[in-house]
NUMARPA-558578 format. One record per residue (C-alpha): residue number from 1; chain; x negated, z negated, y negated. Coordinates in nm, 4 decimals, always signed. Each point is the difference from the previous one (the first is absolute). Example, Ala and Ser with C-alpha at 12.3 -4.5 7.8 and 13.67 -1.06 7.14 Angstrom:
<sites>
[site 1 A [-1.2300 -0.7800 +0.4500]]
[site 2 A [-0.1370 +0.0660 -0.3440]]
</sites>
This chain:
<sites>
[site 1 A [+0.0000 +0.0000 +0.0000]]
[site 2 A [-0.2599 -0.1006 -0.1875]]
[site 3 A [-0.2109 +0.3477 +0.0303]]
[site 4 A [+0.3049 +0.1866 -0.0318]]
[site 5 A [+0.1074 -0.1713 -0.3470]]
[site 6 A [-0.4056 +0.1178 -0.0983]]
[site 7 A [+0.0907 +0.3315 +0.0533]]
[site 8 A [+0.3038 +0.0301 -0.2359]]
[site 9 A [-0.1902 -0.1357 -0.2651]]
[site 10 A [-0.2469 +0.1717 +0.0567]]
[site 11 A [+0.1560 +0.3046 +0.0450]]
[site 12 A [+0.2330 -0.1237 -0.3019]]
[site 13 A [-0.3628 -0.0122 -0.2182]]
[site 14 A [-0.1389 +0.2990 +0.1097]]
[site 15 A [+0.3728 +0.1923 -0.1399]]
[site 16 A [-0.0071 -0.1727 -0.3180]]
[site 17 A [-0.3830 +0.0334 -0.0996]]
[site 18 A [+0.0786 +0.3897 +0.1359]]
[site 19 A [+0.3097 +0.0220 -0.2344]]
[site 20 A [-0.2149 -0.0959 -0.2881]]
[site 21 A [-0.3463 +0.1850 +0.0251]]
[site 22 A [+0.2679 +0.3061 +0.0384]]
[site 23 A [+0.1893 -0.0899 -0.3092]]
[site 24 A [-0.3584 -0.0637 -0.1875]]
[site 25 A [-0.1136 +0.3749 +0.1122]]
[site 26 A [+0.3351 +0.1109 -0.0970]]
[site 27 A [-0.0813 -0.1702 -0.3667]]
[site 28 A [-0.3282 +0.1593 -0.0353]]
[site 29 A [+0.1266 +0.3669 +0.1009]]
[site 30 A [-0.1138 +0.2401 -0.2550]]
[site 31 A [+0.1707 +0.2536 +0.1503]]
[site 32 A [+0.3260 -0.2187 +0.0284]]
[site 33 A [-0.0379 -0.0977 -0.3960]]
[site 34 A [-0.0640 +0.3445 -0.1134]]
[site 35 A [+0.3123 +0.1054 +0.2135]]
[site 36 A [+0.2288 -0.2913 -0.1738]]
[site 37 A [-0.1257 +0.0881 -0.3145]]
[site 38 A [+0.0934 +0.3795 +0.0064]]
[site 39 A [+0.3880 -0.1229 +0.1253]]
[site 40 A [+0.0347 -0.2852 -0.2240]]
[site 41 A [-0.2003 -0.0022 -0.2832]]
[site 42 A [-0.1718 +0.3566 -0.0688]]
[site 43 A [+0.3811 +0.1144 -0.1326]]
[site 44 A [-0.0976 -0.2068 -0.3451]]
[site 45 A [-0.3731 -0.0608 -0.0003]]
[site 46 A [-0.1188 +0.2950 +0.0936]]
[site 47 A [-0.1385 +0.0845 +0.3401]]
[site 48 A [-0.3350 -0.0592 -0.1148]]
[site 49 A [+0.1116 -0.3605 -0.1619]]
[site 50 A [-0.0968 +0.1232 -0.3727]]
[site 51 A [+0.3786 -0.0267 -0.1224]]
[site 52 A [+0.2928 +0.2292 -0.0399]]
[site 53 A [+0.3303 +0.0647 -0.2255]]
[site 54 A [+0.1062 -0.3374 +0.1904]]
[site 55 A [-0.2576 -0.2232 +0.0439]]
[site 56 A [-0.3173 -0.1464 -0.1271]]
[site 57 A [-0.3768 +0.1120 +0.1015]]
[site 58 A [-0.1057 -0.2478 +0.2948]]
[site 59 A [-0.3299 +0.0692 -0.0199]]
[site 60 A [-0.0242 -0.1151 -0.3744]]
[site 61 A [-0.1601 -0.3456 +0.0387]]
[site 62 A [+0.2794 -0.1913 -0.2331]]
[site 63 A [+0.1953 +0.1082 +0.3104]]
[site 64 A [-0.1440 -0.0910 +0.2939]]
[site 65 A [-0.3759 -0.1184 -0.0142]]
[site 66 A [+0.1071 -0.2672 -0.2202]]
[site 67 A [+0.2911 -0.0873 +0.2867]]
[site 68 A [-0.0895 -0.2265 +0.2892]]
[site 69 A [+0.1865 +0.1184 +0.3183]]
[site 70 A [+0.2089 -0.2231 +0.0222]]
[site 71 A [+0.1547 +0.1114 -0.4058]]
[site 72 A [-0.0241 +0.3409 +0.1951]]
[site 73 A [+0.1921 -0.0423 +0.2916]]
[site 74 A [+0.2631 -0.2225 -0.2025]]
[site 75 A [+0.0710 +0.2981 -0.2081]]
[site 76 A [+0.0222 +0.2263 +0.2673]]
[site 77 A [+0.1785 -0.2080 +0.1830]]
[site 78 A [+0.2715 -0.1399 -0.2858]]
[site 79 A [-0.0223 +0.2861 -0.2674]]
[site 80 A [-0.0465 -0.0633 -0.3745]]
[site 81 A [+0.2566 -0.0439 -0.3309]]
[site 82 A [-0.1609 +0.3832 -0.0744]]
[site 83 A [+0.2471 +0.1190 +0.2600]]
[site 84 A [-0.2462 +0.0168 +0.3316]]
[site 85 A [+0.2278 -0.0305 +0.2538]]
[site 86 A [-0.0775 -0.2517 +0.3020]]
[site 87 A [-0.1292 +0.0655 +0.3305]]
[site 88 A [+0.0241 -0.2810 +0.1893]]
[site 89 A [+0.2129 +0.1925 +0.2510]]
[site 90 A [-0.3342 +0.2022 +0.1228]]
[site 91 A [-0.1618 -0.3386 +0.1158]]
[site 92 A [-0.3149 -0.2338 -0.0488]]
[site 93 A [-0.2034 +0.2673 +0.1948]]
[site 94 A [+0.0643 +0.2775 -0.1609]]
[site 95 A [-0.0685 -0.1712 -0.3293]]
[site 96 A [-0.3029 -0.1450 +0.0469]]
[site 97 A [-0.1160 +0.3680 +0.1132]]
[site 98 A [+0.1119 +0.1215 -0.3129]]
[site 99 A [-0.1303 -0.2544 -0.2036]]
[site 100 A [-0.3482 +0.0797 +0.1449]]
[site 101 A [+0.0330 +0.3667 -0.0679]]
[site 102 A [+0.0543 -0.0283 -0.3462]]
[site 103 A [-0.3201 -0.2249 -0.0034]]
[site 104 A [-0.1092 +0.3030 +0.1930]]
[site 105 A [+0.1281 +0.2474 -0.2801]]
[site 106 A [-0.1370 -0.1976 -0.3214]]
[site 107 A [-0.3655 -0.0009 +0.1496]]
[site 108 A [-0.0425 -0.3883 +0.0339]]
[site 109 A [-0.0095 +0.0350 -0.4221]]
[site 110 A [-0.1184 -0.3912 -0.1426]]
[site 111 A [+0.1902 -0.1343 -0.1996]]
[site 112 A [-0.1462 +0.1423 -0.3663]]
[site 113 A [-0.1652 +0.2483 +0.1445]]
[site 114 A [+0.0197 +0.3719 -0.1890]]
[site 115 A [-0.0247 +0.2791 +0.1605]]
[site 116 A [-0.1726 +0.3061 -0.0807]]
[site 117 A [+0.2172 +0.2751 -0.2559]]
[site 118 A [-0.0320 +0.3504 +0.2457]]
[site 119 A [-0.2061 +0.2715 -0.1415]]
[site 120 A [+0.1321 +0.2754 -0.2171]]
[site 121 A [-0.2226 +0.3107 +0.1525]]
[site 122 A [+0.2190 +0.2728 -0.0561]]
[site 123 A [+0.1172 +0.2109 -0.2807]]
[site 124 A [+0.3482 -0.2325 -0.1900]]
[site 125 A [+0.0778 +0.2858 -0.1608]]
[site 126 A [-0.0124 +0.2595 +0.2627]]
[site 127 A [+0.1784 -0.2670 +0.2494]]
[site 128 A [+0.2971 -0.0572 -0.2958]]
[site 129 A [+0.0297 +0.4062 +0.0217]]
[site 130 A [+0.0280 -0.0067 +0.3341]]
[site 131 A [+0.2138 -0.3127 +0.0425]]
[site 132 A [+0.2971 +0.1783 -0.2597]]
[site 133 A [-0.0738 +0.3072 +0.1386]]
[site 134 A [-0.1236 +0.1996 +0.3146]]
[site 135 A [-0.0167 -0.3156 +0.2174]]
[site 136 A [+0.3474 -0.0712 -0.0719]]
[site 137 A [-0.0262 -0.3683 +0.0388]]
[site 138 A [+0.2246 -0.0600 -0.3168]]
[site 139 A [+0.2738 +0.1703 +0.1901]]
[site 140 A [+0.0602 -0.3225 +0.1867]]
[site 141 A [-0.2199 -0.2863 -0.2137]]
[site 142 A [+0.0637 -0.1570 -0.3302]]
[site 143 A [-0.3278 -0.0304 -0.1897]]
[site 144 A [+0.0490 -0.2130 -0.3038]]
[site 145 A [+0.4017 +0.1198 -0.0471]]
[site 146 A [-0.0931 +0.3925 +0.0912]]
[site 147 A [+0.0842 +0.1567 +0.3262]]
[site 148 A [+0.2170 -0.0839 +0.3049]]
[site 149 A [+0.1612 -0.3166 +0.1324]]
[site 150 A [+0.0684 +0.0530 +0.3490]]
[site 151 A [-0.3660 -0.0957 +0.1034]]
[site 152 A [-0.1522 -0.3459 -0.1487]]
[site 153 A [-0.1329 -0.0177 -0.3411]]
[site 154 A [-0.4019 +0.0882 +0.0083]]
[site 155 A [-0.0542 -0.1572 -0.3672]]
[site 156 A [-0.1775 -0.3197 +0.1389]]
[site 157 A [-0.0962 +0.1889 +0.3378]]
[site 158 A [-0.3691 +0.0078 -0.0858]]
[site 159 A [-0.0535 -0.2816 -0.1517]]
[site 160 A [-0.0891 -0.2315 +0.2962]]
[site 161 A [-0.0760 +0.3421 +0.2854]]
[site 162 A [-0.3445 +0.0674 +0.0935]]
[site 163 A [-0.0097 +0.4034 -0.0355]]
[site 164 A [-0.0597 -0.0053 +0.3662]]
[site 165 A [+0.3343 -0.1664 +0.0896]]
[site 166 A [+0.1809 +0.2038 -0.2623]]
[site 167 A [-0.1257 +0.3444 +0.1412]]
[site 168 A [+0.1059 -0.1257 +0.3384]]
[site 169 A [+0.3113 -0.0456 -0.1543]]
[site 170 A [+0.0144 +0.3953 -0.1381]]
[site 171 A [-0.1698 +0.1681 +0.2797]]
[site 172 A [+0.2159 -0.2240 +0.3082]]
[site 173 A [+0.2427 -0.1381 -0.1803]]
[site 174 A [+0.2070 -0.1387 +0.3172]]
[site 175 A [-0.2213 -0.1785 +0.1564]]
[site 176 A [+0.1354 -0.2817 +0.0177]]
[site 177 A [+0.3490 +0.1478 -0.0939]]
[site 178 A [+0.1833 -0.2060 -0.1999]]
[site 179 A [+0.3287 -0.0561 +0.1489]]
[site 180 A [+0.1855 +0.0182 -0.3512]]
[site 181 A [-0.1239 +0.3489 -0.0981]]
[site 182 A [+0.0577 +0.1340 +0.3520]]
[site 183 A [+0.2266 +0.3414 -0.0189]]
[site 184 A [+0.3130 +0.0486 +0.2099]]
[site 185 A [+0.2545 +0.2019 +0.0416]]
[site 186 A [+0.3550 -0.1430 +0.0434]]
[site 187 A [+0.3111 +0.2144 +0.1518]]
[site 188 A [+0.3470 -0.2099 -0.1197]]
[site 189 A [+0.3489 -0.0135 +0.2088]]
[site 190 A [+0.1162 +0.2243 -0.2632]]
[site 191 A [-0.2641 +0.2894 +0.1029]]
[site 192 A [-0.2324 -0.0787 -0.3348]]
[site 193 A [-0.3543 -0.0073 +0.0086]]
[site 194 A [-0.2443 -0.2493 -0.1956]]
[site 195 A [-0.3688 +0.0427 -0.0214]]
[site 196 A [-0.2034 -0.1865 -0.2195]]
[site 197 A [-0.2050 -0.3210 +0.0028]]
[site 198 A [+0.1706 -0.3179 +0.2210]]
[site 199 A [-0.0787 -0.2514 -0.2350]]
[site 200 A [+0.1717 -0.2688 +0.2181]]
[site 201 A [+0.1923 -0.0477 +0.3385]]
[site 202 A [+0.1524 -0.2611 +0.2469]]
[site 203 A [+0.2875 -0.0133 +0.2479]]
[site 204 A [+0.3027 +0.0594 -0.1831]]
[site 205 A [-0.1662 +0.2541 -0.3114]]
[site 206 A [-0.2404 +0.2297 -0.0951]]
[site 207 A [-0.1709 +0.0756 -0.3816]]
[site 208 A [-0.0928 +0.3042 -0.0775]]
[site 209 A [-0.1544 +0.1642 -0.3039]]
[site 210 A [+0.0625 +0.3581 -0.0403]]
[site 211 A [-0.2758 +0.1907 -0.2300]]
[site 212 A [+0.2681 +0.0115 -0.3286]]
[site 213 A [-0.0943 -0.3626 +0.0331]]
[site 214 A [+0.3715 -0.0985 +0.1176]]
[site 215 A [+0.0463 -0.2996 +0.2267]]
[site 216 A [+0.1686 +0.1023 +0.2934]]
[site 217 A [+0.1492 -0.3648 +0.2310]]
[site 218 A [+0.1692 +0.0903 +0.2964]]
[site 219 A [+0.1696 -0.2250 +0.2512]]
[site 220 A [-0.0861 +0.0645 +0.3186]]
[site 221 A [+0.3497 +0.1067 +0.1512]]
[site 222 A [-0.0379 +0.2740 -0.2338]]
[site 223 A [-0.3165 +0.1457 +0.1728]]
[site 224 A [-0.0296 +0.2508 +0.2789]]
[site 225 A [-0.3402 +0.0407 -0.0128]]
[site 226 A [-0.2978 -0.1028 -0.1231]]
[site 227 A [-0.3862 +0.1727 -0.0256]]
[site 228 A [-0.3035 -0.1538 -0.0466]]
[site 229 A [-0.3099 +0.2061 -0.1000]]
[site 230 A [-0.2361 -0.2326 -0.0072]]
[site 231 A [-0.1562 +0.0961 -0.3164]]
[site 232 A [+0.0418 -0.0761 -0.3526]]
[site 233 A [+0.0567 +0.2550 -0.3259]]
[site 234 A [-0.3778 +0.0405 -0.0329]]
[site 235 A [-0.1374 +0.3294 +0.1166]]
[site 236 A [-0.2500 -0.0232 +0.3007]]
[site 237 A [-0.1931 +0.2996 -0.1219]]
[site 238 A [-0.1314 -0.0425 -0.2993]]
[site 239 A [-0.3394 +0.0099 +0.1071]]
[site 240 A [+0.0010 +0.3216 +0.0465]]
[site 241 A [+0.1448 +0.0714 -0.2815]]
[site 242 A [-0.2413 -0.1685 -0.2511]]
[site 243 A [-0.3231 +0.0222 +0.0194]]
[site 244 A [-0.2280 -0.3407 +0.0497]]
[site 245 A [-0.0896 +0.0288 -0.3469]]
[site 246 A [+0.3708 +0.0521 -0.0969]]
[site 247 A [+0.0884 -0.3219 +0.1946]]
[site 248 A [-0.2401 -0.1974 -0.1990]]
[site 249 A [+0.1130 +0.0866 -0.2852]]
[site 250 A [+0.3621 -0.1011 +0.1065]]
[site 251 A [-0.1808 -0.3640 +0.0799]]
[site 252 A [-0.1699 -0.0302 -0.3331]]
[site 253 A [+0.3060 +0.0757 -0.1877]]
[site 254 A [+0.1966 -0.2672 +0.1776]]
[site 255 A [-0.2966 -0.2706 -0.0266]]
[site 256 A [-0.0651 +0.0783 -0.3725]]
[site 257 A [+0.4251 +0.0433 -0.0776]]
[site 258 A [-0.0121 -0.3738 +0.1733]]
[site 259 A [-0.2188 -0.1207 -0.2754]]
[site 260 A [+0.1656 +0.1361 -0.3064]]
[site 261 A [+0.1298 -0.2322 -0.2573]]
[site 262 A [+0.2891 +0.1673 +0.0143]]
[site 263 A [+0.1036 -0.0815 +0.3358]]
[site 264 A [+0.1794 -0.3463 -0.0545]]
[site 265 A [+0.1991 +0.2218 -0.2399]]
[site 266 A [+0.1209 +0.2263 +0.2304]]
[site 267 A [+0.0759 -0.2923 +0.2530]]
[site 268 A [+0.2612 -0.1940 -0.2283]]
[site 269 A [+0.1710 +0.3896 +0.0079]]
</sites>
């Protein structure tokens, strides 16, 4: 009797100590963060963290480097007075992996620690030409209350981007593919179709945002079908339609436009 009860607790140990070295591995997941992020968070912060229409840059160190994780994962976990929403419902786990990734995303930045402007190596000029003109990118962006809206606003986009991460962004633009600027196609019960940008879904509805720059909600009962592309507005060629040099320009126009004392003008637009 006696052996047996040393088995069970044993056994009983060896389950719980299990349980928790999986749910620490689970924590420190990179890939699990990065995938949380891009569902739950990369819809307002960007999918690189650097801040959207919606939501604040978490790599800026008043953000996050100056947070301990536990101010993180209370956020996370219980939303803000901004209007964050809560996610408690996705569990400790998932949290703590997220909270870890973002740490992950803002570098490990101390706490009053600047970080270096990127380099303007490119022509402004030539870039601002190209930006309004052959490269079309006002077509979709606003850049200081001139071009598009359907696409986010690109009048702070350089001001935190190395001009690695923002040619990355040009040149592959969906990868990772932000889920809110993913293009689909949606046939109605009625026999209309719907294709533009679905800016938000769940069970019962879907948002979509047509090019015009109309909102589109539809309930669910309403839909017959629904296509996902998998990619976003941005066009996957336009490497080889610029040149390199071309490209760089496009960079330096954004990283200089960043700068311009004009820019917290065109953000109280």
């Amino acid at each position: 009797m006696r052996l047996r009860l040393a088995e069970i607790l044993f056994t009983s140990a060896a389950i719980f100590l299990s349980g928790r070295a999986n749910a620490q591995a689970q924590r420190n997941n990179p890939a699990l963060g990065a995938q949380r992020f891009m569902e739950y968070c990369a819809s307002c912060h960007g999918a690189d963290g650097y801040g959207g229409d919606k939501g604040p840059s978490l790599v800026d160190p008043a953000n996050t480097a100056n947070r301990s994780d536990a101010d993180l994962f209370r956020i996370v976990r219980d939303g803000t007075r901004r209007g964050m929403p809560p996610f408690a419902q996705i569990g400790e786990a998932n949290i703590e992996a997220l909270v870890q990734f973002v740490r992950q995303l803002a570098g490990k930045v101390s706490p009053g620690e600047a970080k270096e402007e990127p380099a303007v190596t490119g022509d402004v000029d030539a870039g601002r030409a190209l930006y309004f003109g052959k490269a079309q990118c006002s077509n979709c962006h606003l850049m200081r209350g001139n071009g598009g809206f359907i696409a986010r606003n690109l009048t702070n986009y350089g001001r935190t981007r190395s001009a690695e991460t923002i040619m990355q962004a040009i040149t592959n633009p969906d990868n990772p593919l932000v889920p809110s600027s993913q293009i689909v196609t949606v046939k109605t019960m009625t026999g209309a179709t719907i294709t533009g940008v679905l800016r938000n879904e769940d069970a019962f509805s879907l948002q979509v945002q047509t090019e015009d720059g109309r909102f589109h909600l539809l309930q669910r009962s309403d839909v017959k079908d629904v296509q996902y592309t998998g990619r976003s507005l941005m066009p996957r060629d336009i490497a080889s339609k610029l040149s390199p040099k071309e490209l760089n320009d496009i960079v330096s126009f954004l990283i200089a436009e960043s700068r311009s004392p004009h820019t917290a003008d065109a953000n109280a637009q």
